[in-house]
C-alpha positions in Angstrom: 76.9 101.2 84.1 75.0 103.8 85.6 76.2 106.8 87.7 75.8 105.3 91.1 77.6 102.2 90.2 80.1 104.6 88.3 80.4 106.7 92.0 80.2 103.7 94.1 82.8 102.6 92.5 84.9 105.1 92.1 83.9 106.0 96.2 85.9 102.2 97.4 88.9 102.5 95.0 89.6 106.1 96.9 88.8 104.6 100.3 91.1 101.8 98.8 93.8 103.9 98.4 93.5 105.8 101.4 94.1 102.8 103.3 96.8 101.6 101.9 98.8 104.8 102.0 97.9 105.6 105.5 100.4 103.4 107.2 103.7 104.2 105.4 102.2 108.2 105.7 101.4 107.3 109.1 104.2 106.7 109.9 106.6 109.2 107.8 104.9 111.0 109.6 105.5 109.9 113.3 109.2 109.6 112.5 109.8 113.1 110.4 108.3 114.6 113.9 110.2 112.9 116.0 113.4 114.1 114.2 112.3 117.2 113.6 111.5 117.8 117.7 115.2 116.0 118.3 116.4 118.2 115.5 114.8 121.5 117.5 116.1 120.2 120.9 119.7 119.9 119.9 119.6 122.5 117.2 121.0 120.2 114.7 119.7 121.7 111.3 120.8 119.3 109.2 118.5 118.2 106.0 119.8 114.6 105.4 119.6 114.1 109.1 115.7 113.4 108.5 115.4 111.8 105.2 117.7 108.0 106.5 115.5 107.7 109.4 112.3 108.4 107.3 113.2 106.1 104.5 114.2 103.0 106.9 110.7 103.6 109.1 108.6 103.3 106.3 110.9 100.4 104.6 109.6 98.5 107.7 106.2 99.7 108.0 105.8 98.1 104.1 107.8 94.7 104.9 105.1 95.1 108.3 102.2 95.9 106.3 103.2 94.7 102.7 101.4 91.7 102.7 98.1 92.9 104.3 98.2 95.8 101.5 98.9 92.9 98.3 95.8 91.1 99.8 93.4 94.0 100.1 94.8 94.9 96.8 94.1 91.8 95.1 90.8 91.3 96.9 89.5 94.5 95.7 90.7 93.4 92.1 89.1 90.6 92.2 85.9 91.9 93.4 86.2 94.0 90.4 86.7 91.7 87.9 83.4 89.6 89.1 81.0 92.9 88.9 82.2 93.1 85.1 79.1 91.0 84.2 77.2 92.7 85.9 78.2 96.4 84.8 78.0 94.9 81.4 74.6 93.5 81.6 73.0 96.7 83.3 75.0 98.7 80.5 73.3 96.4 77.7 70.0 96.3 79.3 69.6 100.1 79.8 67.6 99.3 83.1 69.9 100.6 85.3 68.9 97.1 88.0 72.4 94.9 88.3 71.7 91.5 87.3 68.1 92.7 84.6 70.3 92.2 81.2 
């Protein structure tokens, strides 16, 4: 493997991840604002007050987006385990080209 595979690589796993986290932070997010502005409005300072809503909002944003996150998940793996060849042969062949060894 060379070090723009290597990077390449290592550039779509982080994007990857990135999108698969974004919609249960997304929206923890949304909902821990929303509490937190009722919780300012009616100057309720309760702790626990934030954490049920949270915890049930992202609950459905996974059953929501929990199969579109296996798939990209699973399509990436794949995707990895059919450049294994080639990473192999450019790691043999020294050349650095995918698909020369």
């Amino acid at each position: 493997m060379t070090q723009n595979q290597v990077i390449d690589l290592a550039l779509h796993a982080l994007l990857l991840a990135g999108e698969l986290a974004a919609p249960l932070l997304v929206t923890s997010l949304v909902v821990g604002f929303a509490i937190s502005v009722f919780q300012s409005i009616t100057q309720i300072q309760e702790p626990t007050l934030s954490f049920v809503p949270k915890a049930v909002a992202v609950a459905i944003a996974l059953l929501v987006c929990g199969h579109w996150m296996i798939s990209e998940a699973v399509s990436f793996t794949q995707g990895l385990f059919a450049l294994i060849p080639t990473y192999i042969g450019t790691g043999v062949s020294g050349s650095g080209v995918p698909g020369s060894g």
